[in-house]
C-alpha positions in Angstrom: 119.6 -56.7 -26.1 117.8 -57.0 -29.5 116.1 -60.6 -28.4 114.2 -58.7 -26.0 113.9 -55.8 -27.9 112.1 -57.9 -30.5 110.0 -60.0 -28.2 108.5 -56.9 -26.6 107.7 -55.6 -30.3 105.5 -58.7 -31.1 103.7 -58.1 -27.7 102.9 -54.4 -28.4 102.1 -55.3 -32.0 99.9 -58.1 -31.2 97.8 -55.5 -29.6 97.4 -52.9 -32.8 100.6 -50.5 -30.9 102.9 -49.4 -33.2 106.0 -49.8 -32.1 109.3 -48.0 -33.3 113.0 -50.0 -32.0 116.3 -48.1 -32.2 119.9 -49.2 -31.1 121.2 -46.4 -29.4 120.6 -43.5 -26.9 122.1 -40.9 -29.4 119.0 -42.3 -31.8 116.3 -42.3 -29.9 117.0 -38.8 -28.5 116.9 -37.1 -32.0 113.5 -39.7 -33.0 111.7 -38.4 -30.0 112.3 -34.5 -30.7 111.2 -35.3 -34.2 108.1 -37.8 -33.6 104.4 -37.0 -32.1 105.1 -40.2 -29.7 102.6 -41.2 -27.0 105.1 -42.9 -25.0 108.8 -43.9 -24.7 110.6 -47.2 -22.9 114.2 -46.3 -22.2 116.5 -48.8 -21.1 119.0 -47.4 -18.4 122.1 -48.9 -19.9 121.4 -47.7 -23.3 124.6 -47.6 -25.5 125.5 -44.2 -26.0 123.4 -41.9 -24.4 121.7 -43.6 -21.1 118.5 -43.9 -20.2 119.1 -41.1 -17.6 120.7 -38.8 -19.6 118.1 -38.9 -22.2 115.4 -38.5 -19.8 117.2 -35.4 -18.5 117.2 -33.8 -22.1 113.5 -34.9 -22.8 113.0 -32.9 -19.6 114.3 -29.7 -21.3 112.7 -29.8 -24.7 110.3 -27.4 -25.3 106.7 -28.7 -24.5 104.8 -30.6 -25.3 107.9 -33.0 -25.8 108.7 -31.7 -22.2 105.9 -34.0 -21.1 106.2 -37.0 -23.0 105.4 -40.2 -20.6 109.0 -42.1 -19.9 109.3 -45.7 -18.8 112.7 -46.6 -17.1 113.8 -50.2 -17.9 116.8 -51.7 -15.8 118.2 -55.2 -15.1 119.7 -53.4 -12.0 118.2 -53.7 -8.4 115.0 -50.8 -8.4 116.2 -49.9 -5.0 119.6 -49.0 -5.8 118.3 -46.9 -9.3 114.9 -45.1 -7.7 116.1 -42.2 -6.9 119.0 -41.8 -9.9 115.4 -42.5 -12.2 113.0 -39.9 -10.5 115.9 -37.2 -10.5 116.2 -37.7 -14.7 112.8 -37.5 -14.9 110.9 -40.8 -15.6 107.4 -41.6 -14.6 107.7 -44.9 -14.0 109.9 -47.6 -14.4 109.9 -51.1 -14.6 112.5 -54.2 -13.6 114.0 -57.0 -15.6 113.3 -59.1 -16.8 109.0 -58.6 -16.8 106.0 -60.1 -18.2 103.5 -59.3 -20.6 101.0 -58.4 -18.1 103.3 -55.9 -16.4 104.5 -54.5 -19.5 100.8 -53.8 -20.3 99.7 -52.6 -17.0 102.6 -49.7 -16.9 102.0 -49.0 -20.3 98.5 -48.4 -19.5 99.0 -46.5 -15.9 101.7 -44.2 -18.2 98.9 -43.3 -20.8 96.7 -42.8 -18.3 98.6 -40.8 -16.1 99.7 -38.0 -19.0 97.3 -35.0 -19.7 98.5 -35.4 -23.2 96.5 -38.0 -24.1 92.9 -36.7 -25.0 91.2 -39.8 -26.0 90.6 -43.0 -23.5 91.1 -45.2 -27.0 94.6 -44.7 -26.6 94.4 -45.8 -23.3 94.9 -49.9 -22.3 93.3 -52.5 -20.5 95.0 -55.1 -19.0 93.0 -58.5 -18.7 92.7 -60.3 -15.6 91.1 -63.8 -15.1 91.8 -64.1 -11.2 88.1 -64.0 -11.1 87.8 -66.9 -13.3 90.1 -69.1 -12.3 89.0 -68.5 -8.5 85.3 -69.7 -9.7 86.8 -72.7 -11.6 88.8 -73.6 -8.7 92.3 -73.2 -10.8 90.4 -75.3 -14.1 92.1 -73.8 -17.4 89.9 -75.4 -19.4 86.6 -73.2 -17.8 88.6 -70.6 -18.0 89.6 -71.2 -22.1 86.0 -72.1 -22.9 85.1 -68.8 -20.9 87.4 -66.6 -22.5 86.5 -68.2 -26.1 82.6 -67.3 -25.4 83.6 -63.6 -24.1 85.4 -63.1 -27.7 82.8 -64.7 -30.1 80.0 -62.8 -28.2 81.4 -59.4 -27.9 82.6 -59.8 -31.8 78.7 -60.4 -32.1 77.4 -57.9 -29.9 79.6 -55.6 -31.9 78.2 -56.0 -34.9 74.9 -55.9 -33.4 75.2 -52.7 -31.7 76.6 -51.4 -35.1 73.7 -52.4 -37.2 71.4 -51.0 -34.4 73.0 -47.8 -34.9 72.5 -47.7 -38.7 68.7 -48.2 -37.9 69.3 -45.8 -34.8 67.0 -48.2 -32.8 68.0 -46.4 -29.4 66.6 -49.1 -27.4 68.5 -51.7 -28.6 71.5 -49.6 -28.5 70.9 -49.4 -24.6 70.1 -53.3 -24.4 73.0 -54.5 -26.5 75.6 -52.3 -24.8 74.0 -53.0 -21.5 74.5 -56.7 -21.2 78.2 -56.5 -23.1 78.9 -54.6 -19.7 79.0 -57.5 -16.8 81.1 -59.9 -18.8 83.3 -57.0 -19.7 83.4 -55.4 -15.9 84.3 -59.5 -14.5 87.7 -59.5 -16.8 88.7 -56.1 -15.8 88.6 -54.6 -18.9 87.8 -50.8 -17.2 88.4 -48.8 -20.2 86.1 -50.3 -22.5 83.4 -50.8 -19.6 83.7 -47.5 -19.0 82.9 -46.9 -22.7 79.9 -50.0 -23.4 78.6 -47.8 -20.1 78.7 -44.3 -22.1 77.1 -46.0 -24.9 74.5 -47.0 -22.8 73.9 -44.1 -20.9 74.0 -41.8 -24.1 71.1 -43.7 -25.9 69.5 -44.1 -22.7 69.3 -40.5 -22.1 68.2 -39.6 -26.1 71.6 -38.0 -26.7 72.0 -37.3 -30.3 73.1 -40.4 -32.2 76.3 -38.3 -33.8 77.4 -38.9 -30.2 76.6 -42.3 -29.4 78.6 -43.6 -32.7 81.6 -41.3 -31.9 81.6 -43.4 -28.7 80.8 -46.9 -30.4 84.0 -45.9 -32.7 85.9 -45.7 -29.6 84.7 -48.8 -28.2 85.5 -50.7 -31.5 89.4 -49.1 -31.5 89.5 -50.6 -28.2 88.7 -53.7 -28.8 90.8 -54.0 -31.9 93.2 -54.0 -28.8 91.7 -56.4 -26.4 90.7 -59.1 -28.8 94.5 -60.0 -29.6 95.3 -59.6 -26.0 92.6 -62.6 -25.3 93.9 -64.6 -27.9 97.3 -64.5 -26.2 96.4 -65.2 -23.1 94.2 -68.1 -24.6 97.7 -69.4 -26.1 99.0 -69.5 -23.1 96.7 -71.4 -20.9 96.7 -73.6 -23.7 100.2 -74.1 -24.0 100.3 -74.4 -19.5 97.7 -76.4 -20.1 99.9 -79.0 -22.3 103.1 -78.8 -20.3 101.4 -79.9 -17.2 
């Protein structure tokens, strides 16, 4: 299924994930006990070696490849595979066909999830305007003109809290980071919250400012993520908001 092999690449990419496709189970088996890989989606009905039986072998390498985080992908009815999936080994799994915003949200929950991943900036927030669109009564256009001011201000902010930093005017630190937090808290974003809130706290507390900019570098990774998934989401209200 290259089409949606491809289409899921330009999602991942859009949000600075490098992606690696292959055509066949036999492949990807030998990539994965060769590559350092944070996470692998296996379709079930891969040609070859299936998605099961290279979940199984994953399962015996020797760790850390033992542990890597495995996303089961099936057109077939989840209730009929469930079992046949947790058996091989997977962590989670996912239905066809999905949208972006699961495809994110497993992704993320995967990540999470593994022990292997040290750093939260690997970790990946999935946006949510429910609370925007429940304010506006359903209006797209609030919610575009909301989500245009979150980008252009963070992007701001950003390069505020970054000069600030230079100076290492701790109180601005703590001010800048401090209002970048509600905005950032009312689209869900809980990762880099979580981080703005570290910030925050670190410069708040006088922690030394080797610290506070190892955390701003975090921050900034993770929004070299979010800010493409905006602008996605942007297109399409946009384009929803043309068809109707």
């Amino acid at each position: 299924e290259q089409y949606n092999l491809e289409l899921n690449k330009v999602i991942l990419e859009r949000l600075n994930i490098d992606v690696t496709l292959l055509d066949s189970g036999a492949n990807a088996l030998e990539l994965i006990k060769k590559t350092p890989f944070d996470l692998a989606i296996l379709d079930i009905q891969m040609p070859g070696l299936s998605g099961l039986e290279i979940a199984e072998r994953v399962r015996g390498l020797e760790h850390p490849l033992d542990s890597l985080p495995l996303i089961a992908s099936t057109a077939a009815t989840l209730n009929d595979n469930i079992e046949s999936i947790k058996n091989a080994g997977f962590n989670r799994w996912i239905a066809k066909p999905f949208s972006q915003e699961d495809l994110i949200k497993i992704i993320t929950e995967s990540l999470a999830a593994n022990e292997s991943v040290e750093s939260s900036t690997e970790q990946l927030d999935s946006l949510s305007i429910d609370a925007l669109l429940e304010i506006s009564q359903g209006n797209v256009n609030f919610v575009l003109n909301m989500l245009k001011l979150y980008l252009t201000s963070t992007e701001d902010n950003i390069a505020q809290l970054q000069e600030a930093m230079a100076a290492e005017e701790r109180e601005n630190v703590e001010r800048i980071a401090h209002k970048m937090v509600s905005p950032t808290r009312h689209l869900n974003l809980t990762y880099f919250t979580n981080s703005l809130k570290r910030i925050e706290l670190y410069a708040q507390e006088g922690k030394e400012f080797s610290q506070i900019v190892l955390q701003f570098e975090k921050a900034t990774k993770m929004w070299q993520r979010i800010a493409p998934l905006i602008k996605m989401k942007m297109e399409e209200l946009e384009n929803s908001a043309v068809s109707i």
